[in-house]
DRENDO-1510 file (C-alpha; in Angstrom, 1 decimal, always signed):
<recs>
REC; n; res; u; v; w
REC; 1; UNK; +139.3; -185.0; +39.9 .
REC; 2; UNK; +140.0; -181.1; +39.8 .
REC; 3; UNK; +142.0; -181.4; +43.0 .
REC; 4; UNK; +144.5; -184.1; +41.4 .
REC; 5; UNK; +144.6; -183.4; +37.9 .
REC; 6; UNK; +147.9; -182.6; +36.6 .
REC; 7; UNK; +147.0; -181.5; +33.0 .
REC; 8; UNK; +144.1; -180.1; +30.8 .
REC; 9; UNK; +144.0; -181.1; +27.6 .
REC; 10; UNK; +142.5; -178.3; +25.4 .
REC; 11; UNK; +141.4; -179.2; +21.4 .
REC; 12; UNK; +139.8; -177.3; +19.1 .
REC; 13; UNK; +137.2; -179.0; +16.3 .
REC; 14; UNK; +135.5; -178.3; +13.3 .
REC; 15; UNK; +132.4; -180.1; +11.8 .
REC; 16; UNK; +130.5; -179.5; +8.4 .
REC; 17; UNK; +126.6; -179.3; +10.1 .
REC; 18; UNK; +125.0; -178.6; +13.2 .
REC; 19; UNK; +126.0; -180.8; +16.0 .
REC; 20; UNK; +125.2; -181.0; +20.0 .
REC; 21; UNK; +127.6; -182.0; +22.7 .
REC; 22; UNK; +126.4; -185.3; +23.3 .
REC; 23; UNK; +127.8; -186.1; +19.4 .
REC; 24; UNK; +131.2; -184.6; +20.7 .
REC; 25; UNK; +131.5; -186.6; +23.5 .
REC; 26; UNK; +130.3; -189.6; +21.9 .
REC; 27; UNK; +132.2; -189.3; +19.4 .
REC; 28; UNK; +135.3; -189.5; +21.7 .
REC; 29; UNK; +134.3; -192.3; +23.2 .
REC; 30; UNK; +133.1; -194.6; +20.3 .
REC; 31; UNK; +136.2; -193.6; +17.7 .
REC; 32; UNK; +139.3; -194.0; +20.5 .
REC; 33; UNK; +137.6; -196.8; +21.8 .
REC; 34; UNK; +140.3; -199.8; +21.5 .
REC; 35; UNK; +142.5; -198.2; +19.5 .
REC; 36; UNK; +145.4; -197.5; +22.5 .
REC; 37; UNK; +144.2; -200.7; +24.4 .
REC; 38; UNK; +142.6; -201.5; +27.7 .
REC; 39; UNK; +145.2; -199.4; +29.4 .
REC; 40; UNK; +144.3; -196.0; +27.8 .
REC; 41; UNK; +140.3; -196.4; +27.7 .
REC; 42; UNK; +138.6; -193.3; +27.8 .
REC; 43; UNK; +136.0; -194.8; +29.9 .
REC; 44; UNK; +138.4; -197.4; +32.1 .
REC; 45; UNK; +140.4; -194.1; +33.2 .
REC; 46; UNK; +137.2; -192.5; +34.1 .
REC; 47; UNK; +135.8; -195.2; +36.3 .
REC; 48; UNK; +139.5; -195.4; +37.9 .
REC; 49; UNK; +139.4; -191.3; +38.4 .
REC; 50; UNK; +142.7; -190.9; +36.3 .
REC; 51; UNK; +140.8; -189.2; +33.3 .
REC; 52; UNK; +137.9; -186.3; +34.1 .
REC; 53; UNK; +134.8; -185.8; +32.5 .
REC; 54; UNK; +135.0; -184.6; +28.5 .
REC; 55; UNK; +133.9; -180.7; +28.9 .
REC; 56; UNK; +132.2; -179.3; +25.5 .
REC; 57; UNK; +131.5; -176.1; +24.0 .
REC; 58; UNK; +129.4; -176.1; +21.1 .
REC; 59; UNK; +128.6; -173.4; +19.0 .
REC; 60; UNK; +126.9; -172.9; +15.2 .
REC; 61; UNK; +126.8; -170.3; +12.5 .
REC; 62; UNK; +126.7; -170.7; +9.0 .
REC; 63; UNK; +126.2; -174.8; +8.5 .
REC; 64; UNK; +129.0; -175.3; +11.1 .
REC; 65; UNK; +130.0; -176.2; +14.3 .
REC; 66; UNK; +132.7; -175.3; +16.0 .
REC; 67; UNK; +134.1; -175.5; +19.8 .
REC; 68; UNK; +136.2; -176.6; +22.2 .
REC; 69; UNK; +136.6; -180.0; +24.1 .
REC; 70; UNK; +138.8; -180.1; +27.7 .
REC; 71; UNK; +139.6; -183.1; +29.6 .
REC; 72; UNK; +141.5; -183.0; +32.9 .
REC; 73; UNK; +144.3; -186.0; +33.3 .
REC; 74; UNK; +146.3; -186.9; +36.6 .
REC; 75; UNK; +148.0; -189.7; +34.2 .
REC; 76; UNK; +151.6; -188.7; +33.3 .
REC; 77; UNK; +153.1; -186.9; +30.9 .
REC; 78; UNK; +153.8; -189.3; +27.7 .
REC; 79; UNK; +150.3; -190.9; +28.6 .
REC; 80; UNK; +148.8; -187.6; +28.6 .
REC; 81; UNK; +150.3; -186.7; +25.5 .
REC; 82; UNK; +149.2; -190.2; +23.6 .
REC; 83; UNK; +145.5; -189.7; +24.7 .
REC; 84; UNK; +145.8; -186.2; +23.4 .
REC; 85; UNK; +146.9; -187.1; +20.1 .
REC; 86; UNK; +144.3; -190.0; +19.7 .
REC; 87; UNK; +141.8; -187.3; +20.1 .
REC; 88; UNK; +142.7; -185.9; +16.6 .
REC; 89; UNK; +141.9; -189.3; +14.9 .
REC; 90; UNK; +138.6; -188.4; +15.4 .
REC; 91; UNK; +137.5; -187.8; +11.8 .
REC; 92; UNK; +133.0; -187.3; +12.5 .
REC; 93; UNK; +130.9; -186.0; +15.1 .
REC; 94; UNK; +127.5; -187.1; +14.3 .
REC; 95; UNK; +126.4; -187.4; +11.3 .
REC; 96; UNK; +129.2; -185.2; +10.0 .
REC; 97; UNK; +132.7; -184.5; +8.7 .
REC; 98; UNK; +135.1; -183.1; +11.4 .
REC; 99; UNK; +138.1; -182.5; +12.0 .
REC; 100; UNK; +140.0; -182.3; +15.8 .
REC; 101; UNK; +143.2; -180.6; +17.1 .
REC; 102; UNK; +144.7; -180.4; +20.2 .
REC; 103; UNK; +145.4; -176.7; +20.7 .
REC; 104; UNK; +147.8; -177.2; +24.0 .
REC; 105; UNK; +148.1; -179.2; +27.1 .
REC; 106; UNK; +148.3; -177.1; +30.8 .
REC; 107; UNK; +150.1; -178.3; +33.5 .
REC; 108; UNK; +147.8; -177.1; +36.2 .
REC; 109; UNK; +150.5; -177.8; +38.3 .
REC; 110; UNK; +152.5; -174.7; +37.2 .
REC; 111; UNK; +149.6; -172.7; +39.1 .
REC; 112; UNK; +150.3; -174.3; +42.7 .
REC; 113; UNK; +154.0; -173.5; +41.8 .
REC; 114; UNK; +152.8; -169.8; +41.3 .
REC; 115; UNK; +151.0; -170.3; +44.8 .
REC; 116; UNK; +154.0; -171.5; +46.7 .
REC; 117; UNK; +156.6; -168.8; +45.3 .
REC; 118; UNK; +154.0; -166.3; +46.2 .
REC; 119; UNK; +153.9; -167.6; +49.7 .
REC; 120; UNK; +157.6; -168.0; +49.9 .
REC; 121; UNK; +158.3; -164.4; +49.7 .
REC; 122; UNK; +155.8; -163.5; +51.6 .
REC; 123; UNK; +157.2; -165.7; +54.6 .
REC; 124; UNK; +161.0; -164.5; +53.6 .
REC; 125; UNK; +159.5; -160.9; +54.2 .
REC; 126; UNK; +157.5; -161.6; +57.3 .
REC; 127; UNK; +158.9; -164.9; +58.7 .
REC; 128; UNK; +162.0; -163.8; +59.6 .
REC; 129; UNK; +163.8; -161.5; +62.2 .
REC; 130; UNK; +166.1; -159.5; +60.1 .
REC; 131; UNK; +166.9; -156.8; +62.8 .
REC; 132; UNK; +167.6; -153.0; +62.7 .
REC; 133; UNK; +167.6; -151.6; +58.8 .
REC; 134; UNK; +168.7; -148.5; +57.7 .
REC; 135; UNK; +165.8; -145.7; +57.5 .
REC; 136; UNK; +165.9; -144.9; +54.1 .
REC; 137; UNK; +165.9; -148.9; +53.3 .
REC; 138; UNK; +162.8; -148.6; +55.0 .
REC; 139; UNK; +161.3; -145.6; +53.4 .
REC; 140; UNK; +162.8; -147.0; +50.0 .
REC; 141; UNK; +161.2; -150.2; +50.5 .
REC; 142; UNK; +157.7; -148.5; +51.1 .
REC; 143; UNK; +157.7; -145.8; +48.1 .
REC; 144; UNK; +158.4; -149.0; +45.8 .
REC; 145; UNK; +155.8; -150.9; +47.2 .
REC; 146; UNK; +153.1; -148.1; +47.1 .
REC; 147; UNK; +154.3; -147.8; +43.6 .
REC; 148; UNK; +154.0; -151.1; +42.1 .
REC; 149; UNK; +150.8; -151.5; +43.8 .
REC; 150; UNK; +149.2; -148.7; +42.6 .
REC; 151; UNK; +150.0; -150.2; +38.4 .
REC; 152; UNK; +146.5; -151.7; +37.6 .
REC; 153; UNK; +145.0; -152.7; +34.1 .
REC; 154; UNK; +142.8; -151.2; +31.8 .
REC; 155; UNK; +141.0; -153.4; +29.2 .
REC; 156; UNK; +144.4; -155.7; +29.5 .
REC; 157; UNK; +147.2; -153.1; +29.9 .
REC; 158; UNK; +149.2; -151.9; +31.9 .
REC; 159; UNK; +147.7; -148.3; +33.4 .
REC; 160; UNK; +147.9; -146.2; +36.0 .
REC; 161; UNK; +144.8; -146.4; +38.5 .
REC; 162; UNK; +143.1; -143.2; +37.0 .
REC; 163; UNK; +142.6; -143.7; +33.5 .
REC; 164; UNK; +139.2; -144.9; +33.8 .
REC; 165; UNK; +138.0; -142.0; +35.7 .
REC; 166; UNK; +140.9; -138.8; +34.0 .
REC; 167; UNK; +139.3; -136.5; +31.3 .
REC; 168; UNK; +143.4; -136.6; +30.2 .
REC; 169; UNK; +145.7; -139.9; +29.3 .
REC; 170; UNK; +149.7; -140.4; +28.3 .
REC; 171; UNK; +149.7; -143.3; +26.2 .
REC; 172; UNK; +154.1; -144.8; +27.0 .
REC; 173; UNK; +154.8; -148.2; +25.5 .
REC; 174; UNK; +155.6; -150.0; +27.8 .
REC; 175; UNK; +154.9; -150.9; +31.9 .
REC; 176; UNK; +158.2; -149.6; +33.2 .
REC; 177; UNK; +157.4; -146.1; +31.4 .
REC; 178; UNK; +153.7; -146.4; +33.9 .
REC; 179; UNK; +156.2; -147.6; +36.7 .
REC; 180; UNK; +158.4; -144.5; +36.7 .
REC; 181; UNK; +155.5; -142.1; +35.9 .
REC; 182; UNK; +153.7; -143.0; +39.0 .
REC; 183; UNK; +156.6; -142.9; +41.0 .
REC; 184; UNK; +156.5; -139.0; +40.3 .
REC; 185; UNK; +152.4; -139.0; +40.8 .
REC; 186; UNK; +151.5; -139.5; +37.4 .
REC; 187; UNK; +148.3; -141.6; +37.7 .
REC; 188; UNK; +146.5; -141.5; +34.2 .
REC; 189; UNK; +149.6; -143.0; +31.9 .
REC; 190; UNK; +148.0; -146.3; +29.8 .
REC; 191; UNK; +150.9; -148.5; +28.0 .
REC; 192; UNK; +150.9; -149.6; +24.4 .
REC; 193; UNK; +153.1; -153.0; +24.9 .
REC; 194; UNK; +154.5; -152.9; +21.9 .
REC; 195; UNK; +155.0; -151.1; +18.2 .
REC; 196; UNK; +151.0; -151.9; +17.3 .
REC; 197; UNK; +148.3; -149.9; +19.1 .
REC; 198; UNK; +145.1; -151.8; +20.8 .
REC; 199; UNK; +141.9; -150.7; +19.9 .
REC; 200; UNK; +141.2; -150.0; +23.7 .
REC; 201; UNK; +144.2; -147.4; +23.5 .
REC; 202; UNK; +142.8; -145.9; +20.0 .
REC; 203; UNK; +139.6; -145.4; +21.6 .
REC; 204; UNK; +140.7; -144.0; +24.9 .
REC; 205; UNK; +142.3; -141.4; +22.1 .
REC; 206; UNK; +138.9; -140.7; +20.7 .
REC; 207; UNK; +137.5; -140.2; +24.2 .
REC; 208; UNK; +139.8; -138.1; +26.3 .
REC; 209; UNK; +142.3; -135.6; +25.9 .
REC; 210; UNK; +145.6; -137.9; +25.0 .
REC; 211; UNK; +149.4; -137.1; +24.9 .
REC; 212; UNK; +152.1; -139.4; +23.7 .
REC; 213; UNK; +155.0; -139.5; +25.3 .
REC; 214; UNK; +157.3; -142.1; +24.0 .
REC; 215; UNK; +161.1; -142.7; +23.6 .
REC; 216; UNK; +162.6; -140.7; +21.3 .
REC; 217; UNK; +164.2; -143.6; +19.5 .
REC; 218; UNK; +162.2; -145.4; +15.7 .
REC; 219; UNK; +160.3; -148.0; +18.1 .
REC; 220; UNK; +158.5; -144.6; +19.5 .
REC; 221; UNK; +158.1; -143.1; +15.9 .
REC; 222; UNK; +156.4; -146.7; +15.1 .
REC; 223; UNK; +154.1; -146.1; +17.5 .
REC; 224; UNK; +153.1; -142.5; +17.1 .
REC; 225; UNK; +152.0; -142.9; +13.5 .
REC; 226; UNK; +150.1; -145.9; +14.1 .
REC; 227; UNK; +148.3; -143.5; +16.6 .
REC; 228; UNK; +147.6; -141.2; +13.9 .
REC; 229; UNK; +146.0; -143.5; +11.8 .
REC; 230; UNK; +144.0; -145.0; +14.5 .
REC; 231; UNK; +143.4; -142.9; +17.3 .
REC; 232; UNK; +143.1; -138.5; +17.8 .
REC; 233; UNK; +146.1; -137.5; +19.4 .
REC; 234; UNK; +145.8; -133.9; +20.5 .
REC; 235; UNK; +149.5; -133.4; +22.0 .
REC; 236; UNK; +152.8; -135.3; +21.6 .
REC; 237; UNK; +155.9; -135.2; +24.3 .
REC; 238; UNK; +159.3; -136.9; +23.7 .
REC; 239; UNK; +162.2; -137.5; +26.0 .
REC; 240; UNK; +165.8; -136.5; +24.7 .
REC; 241; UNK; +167.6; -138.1; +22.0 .
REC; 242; UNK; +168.9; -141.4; +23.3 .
REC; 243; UNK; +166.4; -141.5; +26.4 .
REC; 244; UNK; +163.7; -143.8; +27.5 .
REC; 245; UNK; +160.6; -142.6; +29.4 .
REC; 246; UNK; +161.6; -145.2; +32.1 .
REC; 247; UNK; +164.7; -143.9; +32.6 .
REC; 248; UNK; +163.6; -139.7; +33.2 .
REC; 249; UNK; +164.3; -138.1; +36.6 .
REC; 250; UNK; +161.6; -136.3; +37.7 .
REC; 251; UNK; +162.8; -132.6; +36.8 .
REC; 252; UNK; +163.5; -134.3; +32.9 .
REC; 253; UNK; +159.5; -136.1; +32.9 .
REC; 254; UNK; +158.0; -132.3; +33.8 .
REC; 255; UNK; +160.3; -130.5; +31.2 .
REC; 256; UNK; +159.2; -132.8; +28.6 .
REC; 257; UNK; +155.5; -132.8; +29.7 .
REC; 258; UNK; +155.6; -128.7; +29.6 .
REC; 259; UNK; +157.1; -128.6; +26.3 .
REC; 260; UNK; +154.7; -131.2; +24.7 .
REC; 261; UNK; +153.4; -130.0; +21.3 .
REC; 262; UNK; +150.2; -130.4; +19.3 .
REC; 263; UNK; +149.7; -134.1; +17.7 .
REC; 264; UNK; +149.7; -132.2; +14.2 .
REC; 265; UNK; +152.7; -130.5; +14.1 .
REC; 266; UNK; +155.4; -133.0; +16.1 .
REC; 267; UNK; +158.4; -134.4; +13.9 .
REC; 268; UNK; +159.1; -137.9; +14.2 .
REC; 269; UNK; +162.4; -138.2; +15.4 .
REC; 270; UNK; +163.8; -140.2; +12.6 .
REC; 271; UNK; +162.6; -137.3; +9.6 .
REC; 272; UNK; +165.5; -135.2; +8.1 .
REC; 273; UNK; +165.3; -131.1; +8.8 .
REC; 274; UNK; +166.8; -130.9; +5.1 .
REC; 275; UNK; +163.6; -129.2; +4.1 .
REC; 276; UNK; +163.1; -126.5; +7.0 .
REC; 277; UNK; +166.9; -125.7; +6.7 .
REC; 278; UNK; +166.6; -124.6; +3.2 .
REC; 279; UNK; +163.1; -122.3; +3.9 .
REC; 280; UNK; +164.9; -121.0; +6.3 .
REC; 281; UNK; +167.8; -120.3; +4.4 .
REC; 282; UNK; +165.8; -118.6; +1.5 .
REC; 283; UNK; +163.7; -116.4; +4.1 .
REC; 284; UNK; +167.2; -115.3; +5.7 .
REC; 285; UNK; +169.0; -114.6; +2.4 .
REC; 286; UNK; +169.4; -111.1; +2.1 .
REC; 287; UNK; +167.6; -109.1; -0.9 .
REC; 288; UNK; +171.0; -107.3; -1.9 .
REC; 289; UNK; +174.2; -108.8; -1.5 .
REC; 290; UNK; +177.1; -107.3; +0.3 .
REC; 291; UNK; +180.4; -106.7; -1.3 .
REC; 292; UNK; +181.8; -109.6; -0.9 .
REC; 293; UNK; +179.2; -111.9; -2.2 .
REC; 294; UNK; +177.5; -109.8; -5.1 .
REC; 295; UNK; +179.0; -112.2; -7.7 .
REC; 296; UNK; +177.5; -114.9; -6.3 .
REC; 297; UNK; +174.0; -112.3; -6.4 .
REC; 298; UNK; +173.9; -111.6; -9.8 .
REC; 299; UNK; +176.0; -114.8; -11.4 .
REC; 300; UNK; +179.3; -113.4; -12.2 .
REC; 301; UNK; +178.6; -109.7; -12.6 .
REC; 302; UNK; +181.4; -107.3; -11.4 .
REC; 303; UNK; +179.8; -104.9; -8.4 .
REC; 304; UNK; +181.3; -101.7; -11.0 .
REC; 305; UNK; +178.6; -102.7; -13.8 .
REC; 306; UNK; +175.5; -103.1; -10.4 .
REC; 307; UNK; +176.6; -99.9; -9.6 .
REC; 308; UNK; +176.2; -98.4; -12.8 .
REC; 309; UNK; +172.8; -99.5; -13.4 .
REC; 310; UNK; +170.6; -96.3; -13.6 .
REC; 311; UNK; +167.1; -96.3; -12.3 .
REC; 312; UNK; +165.3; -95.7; -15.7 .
REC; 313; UNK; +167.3; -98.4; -16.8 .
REC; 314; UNK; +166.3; -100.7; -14.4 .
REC; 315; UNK; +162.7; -100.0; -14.9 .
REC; 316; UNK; +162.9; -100.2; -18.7 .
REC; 317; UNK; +164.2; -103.8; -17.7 .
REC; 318; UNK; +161.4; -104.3; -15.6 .
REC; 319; UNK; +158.5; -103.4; -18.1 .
REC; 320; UNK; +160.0; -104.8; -21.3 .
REC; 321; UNK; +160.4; -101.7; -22.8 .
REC; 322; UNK; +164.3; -101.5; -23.2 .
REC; 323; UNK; +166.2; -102.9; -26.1 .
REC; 324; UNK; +167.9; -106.2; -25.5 .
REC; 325; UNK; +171.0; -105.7; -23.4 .
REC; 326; UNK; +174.5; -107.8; -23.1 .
REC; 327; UNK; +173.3; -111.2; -21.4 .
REC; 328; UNK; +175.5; -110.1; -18.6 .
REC; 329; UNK; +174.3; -106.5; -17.8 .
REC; 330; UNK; +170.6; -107.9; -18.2 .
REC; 331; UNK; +171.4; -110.6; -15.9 .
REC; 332; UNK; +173.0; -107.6; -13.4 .
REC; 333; UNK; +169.9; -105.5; -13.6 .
REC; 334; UNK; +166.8; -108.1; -13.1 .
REC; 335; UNK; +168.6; -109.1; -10.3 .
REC; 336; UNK; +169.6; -106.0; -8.8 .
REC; 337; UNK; +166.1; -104.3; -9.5 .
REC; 338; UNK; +163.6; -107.0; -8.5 .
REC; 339; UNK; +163.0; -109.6; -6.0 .
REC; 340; UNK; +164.9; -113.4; -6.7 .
REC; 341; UNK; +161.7; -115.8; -7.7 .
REC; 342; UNK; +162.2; -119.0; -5.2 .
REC; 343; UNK; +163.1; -122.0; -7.0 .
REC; 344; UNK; +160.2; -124.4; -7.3 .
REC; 345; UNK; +160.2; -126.9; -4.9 .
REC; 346; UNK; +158.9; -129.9; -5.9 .
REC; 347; UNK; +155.9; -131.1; -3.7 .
REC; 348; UNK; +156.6; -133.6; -0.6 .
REC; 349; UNK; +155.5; -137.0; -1.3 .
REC; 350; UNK; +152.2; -137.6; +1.2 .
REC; 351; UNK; +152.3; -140.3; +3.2 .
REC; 352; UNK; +149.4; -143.0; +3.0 .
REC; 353; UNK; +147.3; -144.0; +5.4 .
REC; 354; UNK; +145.7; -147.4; +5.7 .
REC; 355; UNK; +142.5; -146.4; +4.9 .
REC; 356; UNK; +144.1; -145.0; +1.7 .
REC; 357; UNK; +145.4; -148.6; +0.9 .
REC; 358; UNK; +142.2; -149.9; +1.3 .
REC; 359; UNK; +140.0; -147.3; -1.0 .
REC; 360; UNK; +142.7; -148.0; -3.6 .
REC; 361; UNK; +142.5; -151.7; -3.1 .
REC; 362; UNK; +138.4; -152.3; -2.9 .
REC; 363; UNK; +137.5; -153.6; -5.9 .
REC; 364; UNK; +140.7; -154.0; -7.8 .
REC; 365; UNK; +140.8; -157.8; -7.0 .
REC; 366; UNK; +144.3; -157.2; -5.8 .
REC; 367; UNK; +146.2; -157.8; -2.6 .
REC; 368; UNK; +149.0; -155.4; -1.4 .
REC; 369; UNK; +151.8; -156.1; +1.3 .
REC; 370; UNK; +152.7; -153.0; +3.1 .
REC; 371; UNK; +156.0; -152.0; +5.2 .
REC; 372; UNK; +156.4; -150.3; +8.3 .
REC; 373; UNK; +156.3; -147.2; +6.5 .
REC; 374; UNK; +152.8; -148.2; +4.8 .
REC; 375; UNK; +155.0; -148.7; +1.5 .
REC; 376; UNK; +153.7; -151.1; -0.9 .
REC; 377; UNK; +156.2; -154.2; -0.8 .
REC; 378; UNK; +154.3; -156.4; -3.1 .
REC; 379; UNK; +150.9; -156.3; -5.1 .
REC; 380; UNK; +149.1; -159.0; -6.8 .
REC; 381; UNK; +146.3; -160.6; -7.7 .
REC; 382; UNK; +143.7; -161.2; -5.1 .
REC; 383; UNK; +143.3; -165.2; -5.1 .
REC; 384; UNK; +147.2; -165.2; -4.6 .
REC; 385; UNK; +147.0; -163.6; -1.3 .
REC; 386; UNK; +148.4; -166.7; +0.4 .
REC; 387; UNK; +151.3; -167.3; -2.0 .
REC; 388; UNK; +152.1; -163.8; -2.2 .
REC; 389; UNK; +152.3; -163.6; +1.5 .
REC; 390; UNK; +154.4; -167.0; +2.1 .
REC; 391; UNK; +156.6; -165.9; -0.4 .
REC; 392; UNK; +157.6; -162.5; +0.7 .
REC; 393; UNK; +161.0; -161.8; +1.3 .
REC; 394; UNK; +160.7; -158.8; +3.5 .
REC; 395; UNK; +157.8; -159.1; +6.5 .
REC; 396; UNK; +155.0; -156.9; +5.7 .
REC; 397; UNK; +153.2; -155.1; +8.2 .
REC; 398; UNK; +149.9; -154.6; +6.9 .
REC; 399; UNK; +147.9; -157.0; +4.3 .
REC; 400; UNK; +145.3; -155.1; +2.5 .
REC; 401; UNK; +143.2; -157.9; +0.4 .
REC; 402; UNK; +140.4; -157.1; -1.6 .
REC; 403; UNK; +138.6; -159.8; -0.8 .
REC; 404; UNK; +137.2; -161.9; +2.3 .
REC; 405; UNK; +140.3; -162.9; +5.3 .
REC; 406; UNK; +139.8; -166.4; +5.4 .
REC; 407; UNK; +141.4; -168.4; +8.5 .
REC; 408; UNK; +144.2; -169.9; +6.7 .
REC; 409; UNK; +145.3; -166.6; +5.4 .
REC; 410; UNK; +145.2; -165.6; +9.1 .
REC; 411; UNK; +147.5; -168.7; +9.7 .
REC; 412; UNK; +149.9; -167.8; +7.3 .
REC; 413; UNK; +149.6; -164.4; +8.4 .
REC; 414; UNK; +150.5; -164.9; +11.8 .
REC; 415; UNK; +153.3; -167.6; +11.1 .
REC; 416; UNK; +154.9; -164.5; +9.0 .
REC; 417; UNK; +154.4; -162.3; +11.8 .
REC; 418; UNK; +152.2; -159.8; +10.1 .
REC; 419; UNK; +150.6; -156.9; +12.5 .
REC; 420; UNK; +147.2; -156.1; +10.5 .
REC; 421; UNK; +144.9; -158.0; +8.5 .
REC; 422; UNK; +142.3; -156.0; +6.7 .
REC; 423; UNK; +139.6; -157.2; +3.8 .
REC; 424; UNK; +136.3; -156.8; +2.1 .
REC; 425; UNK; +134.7; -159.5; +5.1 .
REC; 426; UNK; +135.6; -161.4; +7.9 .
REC; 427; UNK; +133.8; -164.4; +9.1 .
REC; 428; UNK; +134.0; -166.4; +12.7 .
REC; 429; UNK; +137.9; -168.4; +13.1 .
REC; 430; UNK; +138.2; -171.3; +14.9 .
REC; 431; UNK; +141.7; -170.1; +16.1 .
REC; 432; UNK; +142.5; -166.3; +16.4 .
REC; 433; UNK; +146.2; -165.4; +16.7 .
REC; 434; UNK; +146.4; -162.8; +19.7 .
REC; 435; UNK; +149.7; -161.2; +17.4 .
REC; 436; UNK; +147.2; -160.1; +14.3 .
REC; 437; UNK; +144.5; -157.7; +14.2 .
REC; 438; UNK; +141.9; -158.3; +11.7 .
REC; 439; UNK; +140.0; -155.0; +9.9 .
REC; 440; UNK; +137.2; -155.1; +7.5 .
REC; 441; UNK; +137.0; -152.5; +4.6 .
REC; 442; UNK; +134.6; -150.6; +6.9 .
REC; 443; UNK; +136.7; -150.0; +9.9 .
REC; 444; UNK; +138.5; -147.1; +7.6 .
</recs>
């Protein structure tokens, strides 16, 4: 049957008690029995080798089972498809409640066609005379060969083939950034795939000496402070404005490289210099004026009454012990005589972490919808958290519920397209979207 089977029928189920696989199997037998007719029996289209055996997986925790049931079918497409669907009217297994849905149905087919093209360009490379080529086709052709060959996986991701072995990593985002790198002998680059950072990435972080070197454009900002939340970045390198790691020349991927600087103290390329501008501008300002700007020194005063400012005067001014000048000439001397005080700045807003969301969130009996930014886009109560979620006009990023993730909060959240699930507890889901990470409380 595997050798003629064009689809696999893959469904999920759910039953309220413990269960075995012979109750599965039976149950698919004895509750589709008849109800498509004689031409769709489960158990005619076995004996006539159109329909596989059922394969079950069983497994228990907590008063439930849960699994997965595959069938192989070599019937056709809309035949397939009905048997399929008559699996979900199965409503027990056993002596229990359950509840059956077909995840997806694989055309094993599309494999062989993977097979074939495979095979195809290997005979257009090797099948056919193609006469004299140009040397540096040749030589061309072999660098890019060596060079894709050498991209492996780590954990998933694209990597270069030392970053199992390196004391050192540069995490890029994406496979053509560990395409070009190794094209220059960079082997220890590991990619990202995207704005949210595995945890195979974080820990690598944790582990070895790691560098970021990502575009210098708000996807690569993204990325570097979700790497500062999750992983221990020790240096960060960026390309020039408006470049992408894929795109450096070799001379531009060593510059940037040597000029990397420490994980603490690298901008993001999207924050405003307003704030270094105007230090520096108050440690270059001069203590004394020239001539042409000392009314802009002492607020108005003409240079004649500075200049006429004694030195007992000034320190009577000083101390307190002079009688109360004209507001002007006081104003002339104090700042003539002493140092300008810098204006108080007002502190810098600090930027919250995830784990700071949390601590403020445990115990509260809240949930709170965060931006990209880890801003708070919406807070409310706890046993709301779907509602909230569904209802949200802007995508959060993050979900921070104080409270247990339950799997149809994980549903909604990954209909919504949110990155990061975290909560007080998180029990065993029948379906896992690969686009959401889940966190507990104690991850942070």
């Amino acid at each position: 049957m595997e050798d003629t089977a064009k689809y696999l029928i893959h469904a999920d189920f759910v039953a309220d008690g413990v269960v075995e696989r012979t109750d599965v199997v039976g149950a698919a037998f004895g509750q589709t029995e008849g109800l498509l007719g004689d031409d769709l029996d489960i158990r005619d289209l076995q004996d006539s080798a159109k329909l596989g055996r059922i394969d079950v997986s069983v497994d228990s925790e907590g008063g439930q089972s849960f699994g997965t049931i595959t069938i192989a079918s070599s019937l056709d497409r809309v035949e397939t498809a009905t048997l399929a669907a008559a699996l979900e009217a199965v409503e027990r297994i056993g002596p229990c409640r359950a509840q059956v849905e077909v995840e997806r149905i694989e055309d094993v087919r599309a494999a062989k066609r993977r097979e074939i093209v495979d095979r195809a360009k290997e005979l257009l490379a090797s099948a056919f005379d193609e006469g004299a080529i140009d040397s540096e086709d040749i030589l061309r052709e072999v660098r890019e060969s060596v060079r894709v060959e050498d991209v492996t996986e780590y954990e998933g991701l694209p990597a270069g083939p030392h970053v199992a072995t390196s004391d050192a990593v540069l995490v890029v985002e994406g496979r053509a950034d560990v395409v070009n790198l190794l094209q220059y002998g960079i082997k220890n680059a590991i990619a990202v795939e995207g704005t949210n950072v595995p945890d195979a990435v974080a820990d690598l972080t944790h582990e070895r000496t790691a560098t970021a070197f990502l575009d210098a454009d708000r996807g690569g900002d993204l990325i570097l402070r979700e790497l500062r939340q999750v992983g221990d970045l020790d240096y960060v390198a960026r390309p020039p404005d408006g470049e992408s790691v894929e795109d450096l020349s070799r001379g531009a991927v060593d510059v940037a490289l040597r000029e990397k600087t420490p994980a603490d103290s690298a901008t993001l390329v999207s924050e405003p210099d307003d704030v270094d501008e105007s230090e520096e501008t108050q440690q270059d300002e001069p203590a004394v004026a020239d001539a042409t700007s000392v009314d802009d020194v002492v607020g108005g005063t003409p240079a004649s009454v500075v200049e006429s400012v004694t030195a007992d005067e000034a320190t009577a001014a000083t101390d307190g012990s002079a009688t109360p000048a004209p507001a002007s000439t006081s104003s002339a001397t104090s700042t003539v005589q002493t140092e300008p005080e810098s204006p108080t700045e007002p502190p810098e807003p600090v930027s919250k972490t995830v784990g700071d969301h949390v601590d403020e969130i445990v115990g509260s009996g809240t949930v709170r919808l965060l931006g990209d930014d880890l801003d708070v886009l919406t807070e409310a109560d706890a046993e709301e958290a779907m509602e909230t979620l569904d209802a949200a006009t802007t995508v959060p990023r993050v979900v921070v519920l104080d409270g247990p993730i339950t799997q149809r909060l994980l549903d909604v959240a990954a209909q919504r397209g949110v990155a990061k699930l975290v909560g007080t507890s998180a029990g065993e889901f029948v379906k896992q979207p690969a686009g959401v990470r889940v966190h507990t409380a104690d991850d942070y």
